[in-house]
PLY file of the C-alpha trace (Angstrom):
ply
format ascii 1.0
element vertex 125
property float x
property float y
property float z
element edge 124
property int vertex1
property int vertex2
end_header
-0.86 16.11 21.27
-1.37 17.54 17.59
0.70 16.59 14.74
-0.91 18.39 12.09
-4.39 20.07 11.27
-5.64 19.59 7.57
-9.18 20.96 5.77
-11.31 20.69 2.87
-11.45 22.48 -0.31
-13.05 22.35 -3.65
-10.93 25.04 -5.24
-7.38 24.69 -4.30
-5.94 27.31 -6.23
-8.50 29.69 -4.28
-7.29 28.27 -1.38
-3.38 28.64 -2.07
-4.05 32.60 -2.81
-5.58 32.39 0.39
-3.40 30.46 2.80
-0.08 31.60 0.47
-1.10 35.69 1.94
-2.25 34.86 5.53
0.53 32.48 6.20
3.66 34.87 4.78
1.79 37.64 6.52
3.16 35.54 9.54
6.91 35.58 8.40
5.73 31.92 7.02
6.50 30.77 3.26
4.05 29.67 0.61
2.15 26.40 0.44
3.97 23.54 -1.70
1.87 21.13 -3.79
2.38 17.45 -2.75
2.26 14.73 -5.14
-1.34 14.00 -4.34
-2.06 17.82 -4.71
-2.81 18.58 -1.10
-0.82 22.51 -0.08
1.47 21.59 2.68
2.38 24.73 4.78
5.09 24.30 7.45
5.99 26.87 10.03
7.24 27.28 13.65
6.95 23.32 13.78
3.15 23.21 12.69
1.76 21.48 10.07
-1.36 22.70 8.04
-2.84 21.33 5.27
-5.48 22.13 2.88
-6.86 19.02 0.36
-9.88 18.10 -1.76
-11.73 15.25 -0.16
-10.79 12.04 -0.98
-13.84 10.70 -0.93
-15.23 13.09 -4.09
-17.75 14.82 -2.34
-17.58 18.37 -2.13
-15.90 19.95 1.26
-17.83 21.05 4.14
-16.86 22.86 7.12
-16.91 21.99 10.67
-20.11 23.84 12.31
-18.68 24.63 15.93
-15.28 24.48 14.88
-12.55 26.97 15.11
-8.30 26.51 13.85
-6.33 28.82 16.20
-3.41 30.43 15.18
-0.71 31.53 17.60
0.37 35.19 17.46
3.29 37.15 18.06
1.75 40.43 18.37
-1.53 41.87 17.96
0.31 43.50 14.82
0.73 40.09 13.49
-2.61 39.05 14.05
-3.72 42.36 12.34
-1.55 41.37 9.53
-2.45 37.92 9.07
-6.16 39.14 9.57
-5.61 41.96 6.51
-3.88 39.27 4.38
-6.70 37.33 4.72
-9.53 39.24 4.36
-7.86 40.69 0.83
-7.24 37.12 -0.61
-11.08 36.10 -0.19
-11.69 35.48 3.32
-14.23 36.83 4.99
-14.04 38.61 8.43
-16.18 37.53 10.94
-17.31 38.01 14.54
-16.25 41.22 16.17
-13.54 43.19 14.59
-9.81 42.14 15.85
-8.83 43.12 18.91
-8.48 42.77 23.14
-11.43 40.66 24.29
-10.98 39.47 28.25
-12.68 36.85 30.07
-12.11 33.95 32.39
-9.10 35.29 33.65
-7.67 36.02 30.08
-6.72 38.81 27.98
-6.50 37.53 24.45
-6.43 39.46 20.88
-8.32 38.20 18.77
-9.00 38.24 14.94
-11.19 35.99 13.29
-11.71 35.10 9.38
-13.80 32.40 7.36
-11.40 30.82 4.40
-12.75 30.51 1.38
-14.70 27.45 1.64
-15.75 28.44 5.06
-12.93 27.30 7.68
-13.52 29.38 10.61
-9.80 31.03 11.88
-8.86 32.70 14.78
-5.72 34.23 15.30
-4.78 34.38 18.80
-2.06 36.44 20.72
-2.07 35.75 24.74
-1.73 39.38 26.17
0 1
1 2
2 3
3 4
4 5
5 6
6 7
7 8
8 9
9 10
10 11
11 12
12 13
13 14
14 15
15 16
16 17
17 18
18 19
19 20
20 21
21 22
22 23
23 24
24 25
25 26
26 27
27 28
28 29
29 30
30 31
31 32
32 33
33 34
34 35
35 36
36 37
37 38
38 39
39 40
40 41
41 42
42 43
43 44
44 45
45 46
46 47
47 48
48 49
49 50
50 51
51 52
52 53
53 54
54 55
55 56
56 57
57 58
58 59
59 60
60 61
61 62
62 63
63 64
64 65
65 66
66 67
67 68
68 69
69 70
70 71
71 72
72 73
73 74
74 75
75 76
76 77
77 78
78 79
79 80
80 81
81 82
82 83
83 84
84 85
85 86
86 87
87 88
88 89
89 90
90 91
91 92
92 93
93 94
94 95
95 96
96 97
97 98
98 99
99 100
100 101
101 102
102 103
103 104
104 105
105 106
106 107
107 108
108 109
109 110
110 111
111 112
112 113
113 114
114 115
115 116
116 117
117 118
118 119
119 120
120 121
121 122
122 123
123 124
């Protein structure tokens, strides 16, 4: 159903510093500049994409909306999480780890990016 997710930013060289540590924190490479400056990261057949608007205004987030981010391993998702959080994203919600509900055990990590992109990475337990 998805072919790629892509979001905002006003600084992208904040955002490559970003994305560059939380991405090879998942065994993923960093983000290539296409010709129209947008960082293209490509990994485990997702696309993600990070761009100023094209319409000049300055980025906003989505209110409500959350980017999940399969896991391996809660280690990974600790990882990716740590990465993160040390290359200006902030953590948010409750601290990673098991939550259950529905039915589900899921870890769970969450981070804002820096232009406030809410994250979650998610391992299935």
């Amino acid at each position: 159903m998805f072919s790629h997710m892509m979001v905002g930013s006003d600084d992208i060289e904040k955002s490559k510093a970003f994305y560059d540590a939380t991405f090879v924190a998942l065994g993923g490479k960093p983000g290539i500049v296409d010709p129209k400056g947008r960082l293209v990261y490509i990994h485990n057949g997702g696309i993600f994409l990070v761009t100023k608007p094209i319409d000049g205004e300055p980025c906003t987030h989505g209110n409500g909306m959350t980017i999940g981010l399969a896991m391996e391993s809660p280690e990974q998702a600790d990882a990716w999480h740590a990465a993160g959080a040390a290359a200006g994203g902030k953590p948010i919600e409750d601290p990673p780890g098991w939550r259950e509900g529905g039915g589900q055990r899921m870890y769970l990590a969450y981070l804002r990016d820096p232009d406030g992109n809410k994250l979650c990475a998610l391992h299935r337990g």
